[in-house]
C-alpha positions in Angstrom: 132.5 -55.5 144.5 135.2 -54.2 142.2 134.4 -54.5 138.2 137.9 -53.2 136.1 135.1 -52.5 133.4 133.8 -49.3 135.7 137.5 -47.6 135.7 137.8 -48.3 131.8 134.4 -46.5 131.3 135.5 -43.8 133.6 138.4 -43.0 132.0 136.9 -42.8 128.4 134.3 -40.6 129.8 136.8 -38.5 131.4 138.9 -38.3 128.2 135.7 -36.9 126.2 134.7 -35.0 129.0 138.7 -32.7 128.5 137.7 -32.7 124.5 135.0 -29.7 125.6 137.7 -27.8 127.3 140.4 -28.6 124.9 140.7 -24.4 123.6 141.7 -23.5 127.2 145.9 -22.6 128.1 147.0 -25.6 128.8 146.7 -26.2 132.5 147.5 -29.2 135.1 147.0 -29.2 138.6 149.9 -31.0 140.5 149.8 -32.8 143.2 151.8 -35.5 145.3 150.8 -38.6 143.9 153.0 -41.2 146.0 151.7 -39.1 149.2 148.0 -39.2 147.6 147.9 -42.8 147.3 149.8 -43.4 150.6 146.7 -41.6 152.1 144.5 -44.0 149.8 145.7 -47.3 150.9 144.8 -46.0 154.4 141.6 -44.8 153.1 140.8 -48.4 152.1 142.0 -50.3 155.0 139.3 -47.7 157.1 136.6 -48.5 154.9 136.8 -52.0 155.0 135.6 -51.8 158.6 132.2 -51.2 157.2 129.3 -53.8 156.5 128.9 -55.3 153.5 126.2 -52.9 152.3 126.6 -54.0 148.6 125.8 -57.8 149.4 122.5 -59.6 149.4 123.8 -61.2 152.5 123.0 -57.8 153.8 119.2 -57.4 154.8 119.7 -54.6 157.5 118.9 -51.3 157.0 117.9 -49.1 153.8 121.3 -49.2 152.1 121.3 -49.7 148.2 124.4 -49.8 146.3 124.4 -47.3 143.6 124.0 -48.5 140.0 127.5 -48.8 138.4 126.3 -46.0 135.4 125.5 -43.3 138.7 128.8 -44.1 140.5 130.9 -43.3 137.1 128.8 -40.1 136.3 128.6 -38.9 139.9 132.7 -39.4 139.8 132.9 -38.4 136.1 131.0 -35.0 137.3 133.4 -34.5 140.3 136.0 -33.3 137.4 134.0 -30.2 137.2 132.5 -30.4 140.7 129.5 -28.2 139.9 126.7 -26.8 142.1 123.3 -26.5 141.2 122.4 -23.4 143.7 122.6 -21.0 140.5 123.3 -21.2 136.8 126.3 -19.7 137.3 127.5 -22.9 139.4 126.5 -25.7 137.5 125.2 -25.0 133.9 124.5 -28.5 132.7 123.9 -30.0 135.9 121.4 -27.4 136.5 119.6 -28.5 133.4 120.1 -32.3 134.2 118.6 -31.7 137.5 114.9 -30.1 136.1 115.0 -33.0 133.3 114.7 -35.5 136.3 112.6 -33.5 138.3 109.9 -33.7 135.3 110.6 -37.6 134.8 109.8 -38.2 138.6 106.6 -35.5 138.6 105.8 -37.9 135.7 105.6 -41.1 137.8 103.2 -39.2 139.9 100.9 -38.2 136.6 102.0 -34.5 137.6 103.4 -33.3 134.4 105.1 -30.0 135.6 105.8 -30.0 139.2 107.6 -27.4 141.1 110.3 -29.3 142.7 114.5 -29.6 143.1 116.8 -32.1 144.8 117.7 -32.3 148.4 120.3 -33.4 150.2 118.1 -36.0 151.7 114.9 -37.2 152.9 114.9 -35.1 156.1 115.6 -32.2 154.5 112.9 -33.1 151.7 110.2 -33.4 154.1 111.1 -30.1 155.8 110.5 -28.0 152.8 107.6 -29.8 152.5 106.3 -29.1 156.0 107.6 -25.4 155.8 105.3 -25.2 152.9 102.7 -26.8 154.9 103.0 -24.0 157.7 103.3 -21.1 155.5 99.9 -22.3 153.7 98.1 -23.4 156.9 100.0 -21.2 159.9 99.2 -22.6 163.4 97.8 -25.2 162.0 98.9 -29.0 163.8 100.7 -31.6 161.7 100.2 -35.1 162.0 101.2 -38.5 160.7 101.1 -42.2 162.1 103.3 -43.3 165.0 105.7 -45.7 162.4 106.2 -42.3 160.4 109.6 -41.5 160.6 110.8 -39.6 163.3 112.2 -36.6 161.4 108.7 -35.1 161.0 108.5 -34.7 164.6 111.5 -33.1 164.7 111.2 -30.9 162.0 107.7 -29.5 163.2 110.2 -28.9 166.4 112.3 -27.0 164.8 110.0 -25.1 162.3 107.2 -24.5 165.6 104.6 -26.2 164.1 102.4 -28.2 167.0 102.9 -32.0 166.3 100.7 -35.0 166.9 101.3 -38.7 166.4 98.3 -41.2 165.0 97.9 -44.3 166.6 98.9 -48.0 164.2 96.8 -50.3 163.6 98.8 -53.9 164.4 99.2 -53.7 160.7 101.5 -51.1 160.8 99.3 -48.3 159.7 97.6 -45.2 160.6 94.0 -45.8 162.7 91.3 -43.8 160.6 89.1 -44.2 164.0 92.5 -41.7 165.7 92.8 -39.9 162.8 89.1 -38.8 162.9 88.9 -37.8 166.6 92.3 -35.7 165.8 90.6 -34.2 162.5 87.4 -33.5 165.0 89.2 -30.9 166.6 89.6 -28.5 164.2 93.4 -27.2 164.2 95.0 -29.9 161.9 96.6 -28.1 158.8 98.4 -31.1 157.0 98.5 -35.0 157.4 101.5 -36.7 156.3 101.0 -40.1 154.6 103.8 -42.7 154.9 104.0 -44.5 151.6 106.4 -47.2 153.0 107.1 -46.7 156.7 111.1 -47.2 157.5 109.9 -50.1 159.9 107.7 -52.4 158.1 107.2 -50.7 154.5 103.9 -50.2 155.3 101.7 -48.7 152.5 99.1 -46.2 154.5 95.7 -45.6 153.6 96.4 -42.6 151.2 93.0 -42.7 149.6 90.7 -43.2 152.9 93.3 -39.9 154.0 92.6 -37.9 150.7 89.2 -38.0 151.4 89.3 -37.5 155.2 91.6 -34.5 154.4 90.0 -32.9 151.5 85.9 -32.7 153.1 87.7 -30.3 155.7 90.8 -28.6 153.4 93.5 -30.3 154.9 96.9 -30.7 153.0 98.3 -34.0 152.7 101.9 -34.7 152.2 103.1 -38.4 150.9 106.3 -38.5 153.0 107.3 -41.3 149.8 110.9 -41.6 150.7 110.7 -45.1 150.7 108.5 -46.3 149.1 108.0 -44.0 146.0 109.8 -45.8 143.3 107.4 -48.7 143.7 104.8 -47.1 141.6 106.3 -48.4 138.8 106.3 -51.9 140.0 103.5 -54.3 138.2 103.1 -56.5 140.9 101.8 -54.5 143.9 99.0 -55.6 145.5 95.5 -54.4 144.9 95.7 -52.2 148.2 99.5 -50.4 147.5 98.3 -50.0 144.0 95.2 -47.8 144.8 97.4 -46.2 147.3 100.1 -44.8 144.6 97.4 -44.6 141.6 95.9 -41.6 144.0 99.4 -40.1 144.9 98.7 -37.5 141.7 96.5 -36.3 144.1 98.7 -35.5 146.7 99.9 -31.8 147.7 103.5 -32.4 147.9 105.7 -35.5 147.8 108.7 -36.7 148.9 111.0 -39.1 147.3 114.7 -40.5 148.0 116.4 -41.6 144.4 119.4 -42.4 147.1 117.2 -45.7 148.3 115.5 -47.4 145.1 116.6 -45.3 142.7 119.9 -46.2 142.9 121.7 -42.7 143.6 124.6 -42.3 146.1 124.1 -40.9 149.1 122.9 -38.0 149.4 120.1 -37.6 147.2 116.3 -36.6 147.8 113.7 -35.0 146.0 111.0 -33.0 147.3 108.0 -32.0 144.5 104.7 -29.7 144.9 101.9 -30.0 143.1 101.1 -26.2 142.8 103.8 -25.0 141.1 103.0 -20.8 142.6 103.7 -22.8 146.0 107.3 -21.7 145.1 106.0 -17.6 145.6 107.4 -18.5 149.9 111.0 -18.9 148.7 111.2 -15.7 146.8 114.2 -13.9 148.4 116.5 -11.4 146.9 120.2 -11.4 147.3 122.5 -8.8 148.0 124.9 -9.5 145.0 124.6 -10.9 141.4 126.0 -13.7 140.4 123.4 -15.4 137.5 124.5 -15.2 133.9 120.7 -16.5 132.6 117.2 -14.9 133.4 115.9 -18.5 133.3 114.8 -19.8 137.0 117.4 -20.9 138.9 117.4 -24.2 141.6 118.4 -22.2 144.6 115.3 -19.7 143.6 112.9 -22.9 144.8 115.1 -24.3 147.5 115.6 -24.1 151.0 119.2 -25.4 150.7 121.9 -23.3 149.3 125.1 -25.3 147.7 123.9 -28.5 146.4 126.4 -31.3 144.6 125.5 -31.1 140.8 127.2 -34.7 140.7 123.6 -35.9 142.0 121.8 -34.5 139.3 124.2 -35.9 137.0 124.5 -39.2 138.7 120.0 -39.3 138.4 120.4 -38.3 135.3 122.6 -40.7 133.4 120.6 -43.5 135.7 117.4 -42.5 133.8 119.2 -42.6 130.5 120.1 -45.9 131.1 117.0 -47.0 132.8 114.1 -44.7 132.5 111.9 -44.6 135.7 108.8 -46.4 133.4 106.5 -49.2 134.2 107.0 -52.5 132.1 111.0 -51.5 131.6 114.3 -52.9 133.4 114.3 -50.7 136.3 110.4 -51.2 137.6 111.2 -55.0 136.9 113.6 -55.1 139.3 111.6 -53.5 142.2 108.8 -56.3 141.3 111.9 -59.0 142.1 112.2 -56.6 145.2 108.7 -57.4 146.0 108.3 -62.0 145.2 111.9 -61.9 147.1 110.0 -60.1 150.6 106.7 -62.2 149.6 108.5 -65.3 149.2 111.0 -64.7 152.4 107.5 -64.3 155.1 106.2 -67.8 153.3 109.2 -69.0 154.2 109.3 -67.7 157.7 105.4 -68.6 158.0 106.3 -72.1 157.3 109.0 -72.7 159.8 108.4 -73.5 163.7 111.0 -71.0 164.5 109.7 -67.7 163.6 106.3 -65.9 163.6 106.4 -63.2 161.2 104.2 -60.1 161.2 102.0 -58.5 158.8 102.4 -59.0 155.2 104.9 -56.7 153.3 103.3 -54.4 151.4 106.7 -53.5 150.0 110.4 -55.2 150.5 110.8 -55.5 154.5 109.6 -58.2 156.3 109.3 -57.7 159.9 109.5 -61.3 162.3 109.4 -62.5 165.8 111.7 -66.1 166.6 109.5 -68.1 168.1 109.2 -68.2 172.2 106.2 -68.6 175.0 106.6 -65.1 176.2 107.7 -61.8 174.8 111.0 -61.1 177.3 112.1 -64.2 175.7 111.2 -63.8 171.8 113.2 -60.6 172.2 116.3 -62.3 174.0 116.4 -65.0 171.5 115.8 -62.2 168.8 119.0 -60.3 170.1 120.9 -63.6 170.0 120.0 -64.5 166.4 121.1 -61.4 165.5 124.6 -62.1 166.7 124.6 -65.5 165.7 123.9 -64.3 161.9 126.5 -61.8 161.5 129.0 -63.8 162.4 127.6 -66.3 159.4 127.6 -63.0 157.6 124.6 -62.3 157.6 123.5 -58.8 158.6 119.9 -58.1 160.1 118.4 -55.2 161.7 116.2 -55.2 164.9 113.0 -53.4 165.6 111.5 -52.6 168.9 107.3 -53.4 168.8 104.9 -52.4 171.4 104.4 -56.5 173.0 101.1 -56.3 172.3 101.3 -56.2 168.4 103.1 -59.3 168.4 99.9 -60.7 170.0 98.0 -60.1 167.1 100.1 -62.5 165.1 100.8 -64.8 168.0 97.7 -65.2 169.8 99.5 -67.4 172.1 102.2 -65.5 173.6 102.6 -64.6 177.1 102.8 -60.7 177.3 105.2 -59.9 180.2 107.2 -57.0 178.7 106.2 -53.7 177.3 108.0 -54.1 174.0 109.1 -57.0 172.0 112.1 -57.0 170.0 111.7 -58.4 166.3 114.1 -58.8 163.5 113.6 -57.3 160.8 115.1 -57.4 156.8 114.8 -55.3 154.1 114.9 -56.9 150.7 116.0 -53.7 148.3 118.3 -55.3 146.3 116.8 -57.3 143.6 119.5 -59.8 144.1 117.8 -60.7 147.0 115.3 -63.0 145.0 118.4 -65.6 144.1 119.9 -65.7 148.0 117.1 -66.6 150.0 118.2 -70.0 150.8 121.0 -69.6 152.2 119.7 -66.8 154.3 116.8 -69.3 155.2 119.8 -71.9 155.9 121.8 -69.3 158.1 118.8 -68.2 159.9 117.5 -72.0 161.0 121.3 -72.7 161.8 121.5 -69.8 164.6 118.1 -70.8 166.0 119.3 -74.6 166.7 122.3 -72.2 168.5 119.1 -70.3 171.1 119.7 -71.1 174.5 
């Protein structure tokens, strides 16, 4: 967890960061340093009741560590702590932030997008919709029932009417739904999930582009997920036509804080148009900009924003530039064989039936059981009997009848089924699947 090496490169980058303030009065904030590190050691002794999110014996939720070069220059930057809302805020963090920005349109084929940070995915995908609304008002948005639920909320909160597409037991939007929706004439943007936060479901994007575009509809790739893995070599035939036609998208969304290996929080929303940024003109009662050049909070919803994650995304893609055939898109196709080998696995045992194949790095699976009140009980219990192996899964709540598709066998006596479910993010995750195999197999010989 702890590498001395990081605080030696901090320091030196700290020390060369002083050198460009070295003509200033000599100045040194004071502070209490046996009281600060007091507060510290209780600081750590509260953190350690945490999971261990940076451990490939952690297969639970969406949590990446941060690459070691983003959590020294997210630090480094915190020196300076600037803020990328104006110029004025955050000079060189402003202009770190639009050098990404065109590095990630680029991944896309979009070569100048308009498009900022965000705090997150949620509020990524708001913009987005807000654009959607202000382009198509009173117009309904829809996406599949395994989208996630923030764009059900947001249409909520922004009074845009809402509907939810049925899933296929793949895990993905049902064209046949989405056409009798589309038949009735009000729908104004459909959101494509590329890599649903339940299975990592790839949807149809290209069936939707077409579906969308023969009755000028707007389609938003909610990519939070998933969007990184367009520089992966080894998708399948189906993801790969999916993110070879995300150029064709409206707007997209996309999370460096999950694959591209950003601290929390960092999002990205991008439009295609770049005159789509006309509905956040605004003028403010005082001046406070030192350049005539476009500023970040001229194109965003969100006032303050951390420059450190501009900075952080910005030293990553020095290091590691978001390209296909380099280091980093080499490490998402490891992210890939480990899911692909981990449901082979499952698919060979007696003890577990798992569900549809990953199309990205989370494999969904049922423990094996003659009814579905009982494959969730068991499912529950595994669970426990993991961690305390240390082991950490997540659970996921399927209708029952899903499970039926890859169990043709089972007894349907409950509405829902629960399933474990593992996500496979960290590349790491290639090297530990035995003994996840080992701890798994040990808890079901534990079932009652």
């Amino acid at each position: 967890m702890i590498n001395p090496a990081e605080l030696d490169v901090l320091r030196a980058a700290l020390e060369k960061l002083e050198t460009g303030f070295a003509g200033l009065p000599r100045f040194t904030p004071e502070f209490d340093v046996d009281a600060v590190a007091d507060v510290l050691q209780q600081v750590a002794i509260r953190m350690q009741d945490n999971y261990p999110y940076f451990h490939p014996l952690y297969a639970g939720q969406m949590l990446k560590p941060p690459h070691p070069v983003a959590r020294i220059a997210y630090a480094l930057s915190l020196w300076i702590n600037p803020n990328n809302h104006a110029l004025d805020g955050g000079r060189a963090s402003s202009a770190m932030e639009k050098e990404c920005i065109v590095e990630i349109g680029n991944m896309f084929g979009w070569e100048a997008p308009l498009g900022h940070l965000t705090g997150g995915g949620t509020m990524a995908n708001l913009e987005a919709l807000w654009i959607s609304g202000r382009l198509r008002p009173g117009r309904r948005i829809v996406a599949s029932e395994q989208a996630h639920y923030t764009h059900e909320r947001i249409c909520d909160v922004l009074g845009i009417p809402f509907t939810a597409v049925r899933c296929t037991p793949e895990g993905h939007m049902d064209l046949s739904h989405l056409d009798e929706l589309l038949n009735r004439g009000d729908i104004g943007t459909v959101v494509a999930t590329i890599g649903t936060t339940g299975f990592g479901d790839v949807e149809p994007l290209p069936d939707i582009l077409e579906r969308a575009r023969a009755s000028g509809i707007r389609v938003h790739a909610d990519a939070a997920y998933g969007g990184y893995f367009t520089l992966a070599n080894e998708l399948d035939d189906k993801a790969r036509a999916v993110f070879d036609q995300m150029r064709d998208v409206d707007s997209i969304v996309i999370d460096p804080h999950k694959h591209g290996l950003q601290p929390y929080g960092c999002g990205c929303v991008l439009f295609r148009d770049p005159t789509d940024g006309r509905f956040y003109k605004h003028d403010s009662p005082f001046t406070y900009f030192s350049s005539d050049e476009l500023h970040l909070g001229e194109i965003s919803l969100e006032c303050s924003r951390p420059g450190a994650s501009a900075v952080a995304l910005w030293a990553t893609h020095q290091l590691l530039p978001p390209l296909r055939g380099g280091a980093f898109s080499e490490d998402l196709d490891r992210c890939l064989r480990a899911a692909r080998d981990f449901r082979s696995r499952l698919d060979a045992s007696a003890s577990f039936c798992p569900l549809m194949q990953p199309d990205l790095d989370i494999v969904v699976y049922a423990v094996d059981a003659a009814d579905t009140a009982t494959a969730s009980a068991r499912a529950k219990q595994l669970f426990r009997f993991a961690a305390e192996d240390k082991l950490h899964l997540a659970l996921i709540e399927l209708p029952a009848e899903m499970l039926r598709s890859y169990a043709p066998g089972i007894r349907v006596n409950s509405d829902t089924v629960t399933c474990l479910r593992s996500v496979l993010m960290k590349p790491e995750h290639q090297d530990w699947l035995d003994p996840i195999m080992t701890i798994l197999e040990q808890g079901v010989r534990r079932l009652t």
